[in-house]
C-alpha angles and dihedrals in degrees: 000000000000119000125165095246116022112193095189107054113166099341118130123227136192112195116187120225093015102153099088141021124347090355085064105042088053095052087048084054102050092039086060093052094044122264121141097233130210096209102208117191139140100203091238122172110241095267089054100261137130125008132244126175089199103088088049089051102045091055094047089046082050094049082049105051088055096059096270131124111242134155130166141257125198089178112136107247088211093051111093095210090040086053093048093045091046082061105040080046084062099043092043083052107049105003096250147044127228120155134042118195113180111195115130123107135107130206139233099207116217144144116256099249083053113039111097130222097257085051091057104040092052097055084041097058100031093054103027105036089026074066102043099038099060089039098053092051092045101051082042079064102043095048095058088050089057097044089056087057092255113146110246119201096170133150139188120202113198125206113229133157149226086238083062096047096039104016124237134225122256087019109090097139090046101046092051096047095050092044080053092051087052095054098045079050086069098041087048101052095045093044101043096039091090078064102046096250116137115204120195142163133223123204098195120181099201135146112269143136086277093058115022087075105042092036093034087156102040095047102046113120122242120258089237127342133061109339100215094186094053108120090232093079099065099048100080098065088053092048084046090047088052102054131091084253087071094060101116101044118085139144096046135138108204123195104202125177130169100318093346143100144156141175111256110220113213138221120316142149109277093192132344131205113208121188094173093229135051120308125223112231093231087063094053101085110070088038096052077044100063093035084061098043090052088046132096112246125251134272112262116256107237110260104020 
């Protein structure tokens, strides 16, 4: 793979659900400008269910048939011991590890007062700890690097979701996993950047099994012109965010969609009353009122 200006040069990457959609646009993106890529994928159908090597291995034939390095991985994301071999499987391949990208989940879209108990607790772990298991094993990694005075230039970029910011309707399991995954994006950062380790999110809005379904509309490709849902679009500013240029940004949650982006800014207090003693909470209605009143409104719920 030959490009004017690769970012990427000689980095490895692992990125997580890479066999379809955005997964494996960011794994095509970081293979052209470079990287050597652990393509990790389980070949799940969109609900969760079933396995099938195929999708993993068709991306990594592709990276090499351009000229890239690429192998597979079938390791569980949410498995602890699965997280820890994806990354020794990196480090045994090329010698090193620099670049998480944590993309893989899959959703099982209800309303709360229908959603059951196995439903939730499948998107939960396959988003939230499919985030935290490979991180954790990967900075375990970094920060012994660094401990043995080796210089460490990493990065994790994280998947979240509008759905997670704003909340979506009839998605109850996956909003709350991916709001999760923001906010472990801003423990992580502050907590890994001793080690030189970046962490990042990214809130695409892309065409993919998740979405082409529950946003049939929104998500249909033009008949000719720019295809703003295409899951390309998104991919540079991973492969960006995964470069030695992005060292020094961290912390950040990025919504990204077709040509635009824009930095999410989290929650915060928009105005504050203190009394400086305890409230009664008669007195409390006209006072939440006019907090209210002097506030920005909030976000839309998908779906609303």
């Amino acid at each position: 793979m030959t490009s004017t200006s690769r970012l990427c040069e000689g980095r490895v990457a692992i990125v997580t659900g890479a066999g379809r959609g955005l997964g494996r646009a960011h794994a095509l993106e970081l293979a052209r400008h470079g990287a050597r890529v652990v393509v990790n994928d389980l070949g799940v159908a969109a609900d969760g269910g079933g396995r099938d090597a195929g999708p993993a291995e068709a991306v990594a034939a592709e990276i090499r048939a351009a000229g890239g390095d690429a192998i597979t991985s079938d390791h569980d994301v949410a498995d602890w011991d699965g997280a820890r071999a994806m990354i020794e499987l990196a480090v045994a391949a090329w010698g090193r590890l620099d670049v998480l990208v944590n993309n893989a989940g899959f959703v099982r879209d209800r309303m709360v007062v229908s959603t059951a108990e196995d439903e939730w607790d499948a998107v939960i772990r396959v988003h939230l700890k499919g985030h935290f298991a490979p991180a954790r094993h990967a900075a375990a990694y970094w920060r012994e690097a660094a401990k043995r005075g080796v210089a460490v230039d990493a990065r994790i970029v994280n998947t979240t979701s509008g759905a997670g910011l704003q909340g979506s309707i009839g998605q109850a399991s996956y909003a709350a996993a991916k709001g999760g995954i923001a906010s472990l994006t801003l423990v992580q950062a502050a907590e890994l950047g001793r080690y030189g380790v970046t962490v990042n999110a990214i809130a695409p809005a892309a065409r993919t099994r998740m979405t082409e379904t529950a946003f049939a509309e929104m998500m249909k490709a033009p008949a000719d012109g720019f295809d703003a849902m295409a899951p390309d679009n998104v991919a540079p500013l991973v492969a960006w965010l995964a470069s030695g240029e992005a060292r020094g940004v961290t912390g950040r949650v990025f919504e990204v969609s077709g040509g635009a982006i824009a930095v999410s800014d989290g929650w915060r207090p928009a105005g504050k009353v203190d009394r400086g003693a305890r409230w009664q909470a008669t007195e409390l209605g006209s006072v939440v009122r006019d907090l209210l009143a002097s506030s920005p409104a909030p976000m839309p719920v998908y779906g609303a």
